[in-house]
Structures are given as C-alpha cells and as structure tokens.
Residue frames as a rotation matrix with the C-alpha (Angstrom) as fourth column:
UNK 1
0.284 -0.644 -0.710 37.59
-0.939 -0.038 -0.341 75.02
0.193 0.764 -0.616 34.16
UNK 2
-0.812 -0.465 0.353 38.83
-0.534 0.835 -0.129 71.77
-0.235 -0.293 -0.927 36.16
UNK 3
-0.172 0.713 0.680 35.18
-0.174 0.657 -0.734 70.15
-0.970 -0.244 0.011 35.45
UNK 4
0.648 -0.106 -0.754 35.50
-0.754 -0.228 -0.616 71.31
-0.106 0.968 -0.228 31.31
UNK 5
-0.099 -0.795 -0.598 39.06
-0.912 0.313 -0.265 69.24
0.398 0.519 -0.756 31.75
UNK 6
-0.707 0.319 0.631 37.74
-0.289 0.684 -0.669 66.21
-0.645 -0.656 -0.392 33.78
UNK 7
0.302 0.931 0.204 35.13
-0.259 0.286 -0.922 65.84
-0.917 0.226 0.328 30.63
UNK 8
0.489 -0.358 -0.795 36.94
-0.841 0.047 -0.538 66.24
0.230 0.933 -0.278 27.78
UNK 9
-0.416 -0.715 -0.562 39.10
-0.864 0.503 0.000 63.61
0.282 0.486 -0.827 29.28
UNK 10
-0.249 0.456 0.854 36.92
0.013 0.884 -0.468 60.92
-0.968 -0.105 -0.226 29.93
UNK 11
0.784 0.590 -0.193 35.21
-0.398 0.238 -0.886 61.85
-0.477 0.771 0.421 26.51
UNK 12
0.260 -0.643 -0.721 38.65
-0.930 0.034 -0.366 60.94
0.260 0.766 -0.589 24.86
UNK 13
-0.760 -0.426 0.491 39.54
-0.582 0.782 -0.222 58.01
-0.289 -0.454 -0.843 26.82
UNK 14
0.095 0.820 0.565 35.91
-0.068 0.571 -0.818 56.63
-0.993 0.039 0.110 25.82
UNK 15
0.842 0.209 -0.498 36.50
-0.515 0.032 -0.857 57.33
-0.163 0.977 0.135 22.25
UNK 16
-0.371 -0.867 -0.333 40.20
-0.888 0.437 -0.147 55.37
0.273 0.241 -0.931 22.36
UNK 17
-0.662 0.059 0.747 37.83
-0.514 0.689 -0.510 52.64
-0.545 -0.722 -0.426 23.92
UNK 18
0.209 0.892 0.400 35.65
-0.271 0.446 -0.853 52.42
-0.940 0.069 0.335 21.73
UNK 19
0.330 -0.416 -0.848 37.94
-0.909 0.104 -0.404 52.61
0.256 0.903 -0.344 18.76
UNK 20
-0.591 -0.803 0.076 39.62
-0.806 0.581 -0.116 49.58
0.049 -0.129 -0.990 20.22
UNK 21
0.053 0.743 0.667 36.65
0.044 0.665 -0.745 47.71
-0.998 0.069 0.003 20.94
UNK 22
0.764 0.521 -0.381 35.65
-0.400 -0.081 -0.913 48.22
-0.507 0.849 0.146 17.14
UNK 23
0.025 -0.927 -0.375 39.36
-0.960 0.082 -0.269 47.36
0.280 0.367 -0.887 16.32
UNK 24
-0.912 -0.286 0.293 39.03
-0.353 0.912 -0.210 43.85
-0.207 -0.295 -0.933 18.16
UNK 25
0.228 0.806 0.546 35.67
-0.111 0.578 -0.808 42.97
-0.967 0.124 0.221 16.93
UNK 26
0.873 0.160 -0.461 37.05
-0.487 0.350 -0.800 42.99
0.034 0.923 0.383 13.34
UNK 27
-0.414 -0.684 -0.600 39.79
-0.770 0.615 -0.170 41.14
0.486 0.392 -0.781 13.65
UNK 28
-0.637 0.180 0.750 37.72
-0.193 0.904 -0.382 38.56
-0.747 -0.388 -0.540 15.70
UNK 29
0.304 0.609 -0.733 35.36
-0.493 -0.558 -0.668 38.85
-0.815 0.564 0.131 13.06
UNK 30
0.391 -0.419 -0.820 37.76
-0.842 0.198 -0.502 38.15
0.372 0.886 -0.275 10.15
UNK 31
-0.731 -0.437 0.525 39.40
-0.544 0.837 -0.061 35.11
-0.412 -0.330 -0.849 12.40
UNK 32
-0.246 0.759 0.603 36.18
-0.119 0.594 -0.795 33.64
-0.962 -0.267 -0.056 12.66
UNK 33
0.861 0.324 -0.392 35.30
-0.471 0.218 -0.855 34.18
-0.191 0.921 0.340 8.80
UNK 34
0.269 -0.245 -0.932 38.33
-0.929 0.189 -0.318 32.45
0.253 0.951 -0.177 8.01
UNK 35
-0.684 0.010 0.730 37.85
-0.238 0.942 -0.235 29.48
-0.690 -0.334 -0.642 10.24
UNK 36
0.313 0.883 0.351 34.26
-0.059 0.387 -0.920 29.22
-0.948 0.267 0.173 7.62
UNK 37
0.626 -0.266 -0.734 36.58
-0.766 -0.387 -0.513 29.51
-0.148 0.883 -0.446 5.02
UNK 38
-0.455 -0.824 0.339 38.68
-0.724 0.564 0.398 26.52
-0.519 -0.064 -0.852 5.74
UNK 39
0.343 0.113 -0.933 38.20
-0.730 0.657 -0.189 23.90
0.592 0.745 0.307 3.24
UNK 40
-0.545 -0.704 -0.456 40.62
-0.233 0.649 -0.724 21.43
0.806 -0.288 -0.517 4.78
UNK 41
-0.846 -0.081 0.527 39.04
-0.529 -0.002 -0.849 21.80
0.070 -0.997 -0.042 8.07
UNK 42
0.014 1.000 0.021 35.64
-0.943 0.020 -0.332 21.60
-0.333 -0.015 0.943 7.18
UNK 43
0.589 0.171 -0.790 36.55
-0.346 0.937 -0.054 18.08
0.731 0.305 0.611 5.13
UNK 44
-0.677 -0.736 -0.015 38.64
-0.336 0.327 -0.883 17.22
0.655 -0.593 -0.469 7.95
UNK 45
-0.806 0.428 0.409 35.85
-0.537 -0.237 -0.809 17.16
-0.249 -0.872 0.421 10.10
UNK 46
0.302 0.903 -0.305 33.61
-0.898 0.161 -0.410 15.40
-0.321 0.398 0.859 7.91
UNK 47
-0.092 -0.762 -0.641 36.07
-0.460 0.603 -0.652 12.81
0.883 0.235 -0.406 7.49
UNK 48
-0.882 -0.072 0.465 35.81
-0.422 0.558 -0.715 11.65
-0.208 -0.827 -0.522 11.40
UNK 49
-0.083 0.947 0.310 32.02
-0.846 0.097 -0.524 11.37
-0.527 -0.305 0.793 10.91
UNK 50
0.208 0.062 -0.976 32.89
-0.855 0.496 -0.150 8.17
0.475 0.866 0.156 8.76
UNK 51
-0.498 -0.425 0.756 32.80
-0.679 0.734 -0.035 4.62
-0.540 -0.530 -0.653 9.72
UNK 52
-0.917 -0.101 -0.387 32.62
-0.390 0.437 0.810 1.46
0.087 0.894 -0.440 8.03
UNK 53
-0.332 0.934 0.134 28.35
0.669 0.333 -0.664 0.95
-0.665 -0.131 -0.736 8.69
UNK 54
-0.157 0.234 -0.959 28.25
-0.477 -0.869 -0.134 3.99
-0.865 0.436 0.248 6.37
UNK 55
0.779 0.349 0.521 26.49
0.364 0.425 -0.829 2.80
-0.511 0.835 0.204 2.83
UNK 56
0.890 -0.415 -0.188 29.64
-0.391 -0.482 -0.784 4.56
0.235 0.771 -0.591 1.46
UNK 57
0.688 -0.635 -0.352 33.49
0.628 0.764 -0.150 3.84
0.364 -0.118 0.924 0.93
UNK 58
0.146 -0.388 -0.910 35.88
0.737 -0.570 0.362 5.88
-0.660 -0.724 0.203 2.56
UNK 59
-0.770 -0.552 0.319 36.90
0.531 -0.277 0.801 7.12
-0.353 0.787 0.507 -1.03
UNK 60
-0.332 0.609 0.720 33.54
0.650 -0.406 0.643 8.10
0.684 0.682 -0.261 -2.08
UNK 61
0.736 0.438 -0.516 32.63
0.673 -0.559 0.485 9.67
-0.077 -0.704 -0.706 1.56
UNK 62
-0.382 -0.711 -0.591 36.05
0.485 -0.698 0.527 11.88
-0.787 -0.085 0.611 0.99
UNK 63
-0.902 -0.107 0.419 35.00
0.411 -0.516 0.752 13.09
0.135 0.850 0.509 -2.18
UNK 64
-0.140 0.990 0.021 31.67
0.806 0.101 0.584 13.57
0.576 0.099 -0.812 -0.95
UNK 65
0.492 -0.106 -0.864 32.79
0.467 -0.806 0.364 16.03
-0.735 -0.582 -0.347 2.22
UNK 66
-0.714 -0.697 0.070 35.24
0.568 -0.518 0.640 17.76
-0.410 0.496 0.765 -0.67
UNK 67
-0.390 0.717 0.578 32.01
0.674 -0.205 0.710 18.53
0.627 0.666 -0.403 -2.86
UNK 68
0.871 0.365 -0.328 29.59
0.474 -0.798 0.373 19.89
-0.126 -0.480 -0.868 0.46
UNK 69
-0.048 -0.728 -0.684 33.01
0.534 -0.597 0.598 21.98
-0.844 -0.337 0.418 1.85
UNK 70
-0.771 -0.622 0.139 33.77
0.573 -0.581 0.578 23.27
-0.279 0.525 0.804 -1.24
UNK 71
0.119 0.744 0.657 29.62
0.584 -0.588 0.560 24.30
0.803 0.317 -0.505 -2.58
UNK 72
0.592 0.308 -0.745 29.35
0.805 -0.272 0.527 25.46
-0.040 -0.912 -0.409 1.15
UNK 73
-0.246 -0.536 -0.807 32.17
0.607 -0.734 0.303 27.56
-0.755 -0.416 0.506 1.06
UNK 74
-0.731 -0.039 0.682 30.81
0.669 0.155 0.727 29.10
-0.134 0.987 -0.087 -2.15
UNK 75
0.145 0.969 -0.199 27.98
0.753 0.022 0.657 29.69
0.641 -0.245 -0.727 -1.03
UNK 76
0.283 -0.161 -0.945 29.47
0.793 -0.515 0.326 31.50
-0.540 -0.842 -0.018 2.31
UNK 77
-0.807 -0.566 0.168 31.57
0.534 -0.576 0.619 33.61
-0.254 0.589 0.767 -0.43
UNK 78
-0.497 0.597 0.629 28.54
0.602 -0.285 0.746 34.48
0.625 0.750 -0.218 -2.55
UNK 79
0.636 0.735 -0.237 26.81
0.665 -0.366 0.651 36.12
0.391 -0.571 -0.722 1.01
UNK 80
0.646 -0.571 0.506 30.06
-0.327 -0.806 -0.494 38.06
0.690 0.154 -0.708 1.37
UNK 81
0.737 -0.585 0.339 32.20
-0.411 0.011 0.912 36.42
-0.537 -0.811 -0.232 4.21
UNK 82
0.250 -0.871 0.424 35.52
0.652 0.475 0.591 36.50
-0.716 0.129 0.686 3.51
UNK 83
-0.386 -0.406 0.828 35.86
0.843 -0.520 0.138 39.44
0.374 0.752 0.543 1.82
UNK 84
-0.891 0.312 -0.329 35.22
-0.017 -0.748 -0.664 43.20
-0.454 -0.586 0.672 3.27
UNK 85
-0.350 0.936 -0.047 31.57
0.852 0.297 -0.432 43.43
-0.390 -0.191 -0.901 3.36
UNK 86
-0.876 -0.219 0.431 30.02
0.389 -0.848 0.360 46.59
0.287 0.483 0.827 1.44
UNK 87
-0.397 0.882 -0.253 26.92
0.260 -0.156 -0.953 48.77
-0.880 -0.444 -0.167 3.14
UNK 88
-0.265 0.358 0.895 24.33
0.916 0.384 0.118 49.28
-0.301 0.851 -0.430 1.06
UNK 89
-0.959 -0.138 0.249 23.69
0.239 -0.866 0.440 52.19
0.155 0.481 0.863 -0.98
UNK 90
-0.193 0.980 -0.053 20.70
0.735 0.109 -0.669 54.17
-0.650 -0.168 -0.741 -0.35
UNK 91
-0.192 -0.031 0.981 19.20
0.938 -0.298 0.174 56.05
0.287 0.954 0.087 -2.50
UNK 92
-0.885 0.297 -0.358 18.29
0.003 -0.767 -0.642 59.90
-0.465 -0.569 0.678 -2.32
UNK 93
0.116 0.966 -0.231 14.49
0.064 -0.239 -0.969 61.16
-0.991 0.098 -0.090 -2.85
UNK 94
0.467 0.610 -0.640 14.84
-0.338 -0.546 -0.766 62.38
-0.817 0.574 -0.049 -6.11
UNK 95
-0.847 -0.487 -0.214 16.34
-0.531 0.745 0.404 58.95
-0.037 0.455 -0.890 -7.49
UNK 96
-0.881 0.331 0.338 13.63
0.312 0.944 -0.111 57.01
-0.356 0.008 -0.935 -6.42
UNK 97
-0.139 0.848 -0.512 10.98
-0.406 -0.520 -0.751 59.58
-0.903 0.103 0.417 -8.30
C-alpha cells in the first residue's frame, strides 16, 4: 500500500510539472510572437542601420523600413503568429474514399 501511495504521488507531482512547463512555454511563446509583431520596433531597428553614404534620404529610408515591417509583419500574420494557431484537421478513412 505505501509503494501504490509513493507512485501515485510522484505521478501527480509530474503531471503539475508538466502542466506548468506547457503553461510557461506558451506564454514565452506568445511574448516572443509579439516581439515579431512589433512594427515600431522592427522600423526602429531599421532606422539605426541608416547613415548618410546610404543612396537614400533619411525620409525615403523611413518609409522604406515602414513598407518591409509592415509586408513582413503580414506575412508573419498570414503563417499564423500572433494569433492562436489551429491543428490541422485530419480526415477519417471514409472521407478520403
């Protein structure tokens, strides 16, 4: 009986572990998509990479990092980040006849 209760609780203590693990990988998860989701940042950053040997003016390189940031983040949208992610459906056997 004392080895029965010596399993059960480890199995529970593993299963509060692993819920938590799974519980901190999505919110790191969602952090991280919405750091790829910053706009601002992303032209922020493209904004240092400017200096005045560039074939562009500062004005047209800003509008230029607005344009990538903004397709880019589009893009990121269109592949699902930022937004809960959906598994795919499978079919059953006697769908795909």
């Amino acid at each position: 009986m004392r080895a029965f209760i010596c399993v059960a609780a480890l199995a529970i203590s593993a299963t509060a572990v692993e819920a938590q693990s799974t519980t901190q990988q999505a919110a790191k998860r969602t952090s991280s998509e919405a750091a790829l989701l910053d706009e601002k940042a992303r032209v922020r950053e493209c904004m240092k990479q400017w200096d005045r040997s560039t074939h562009m003016t500062k004005r047209e390189w800003e509008n230029t990092c607005r344009r990538v940031a903004a397709e880019r983040i589009k893009y990121l949208r269109e592949q699902g980040y930022g937004t809960e992610r959906k598994k795919p459906t499978t079919r059953s056997k006697s769908s795909q006849m």
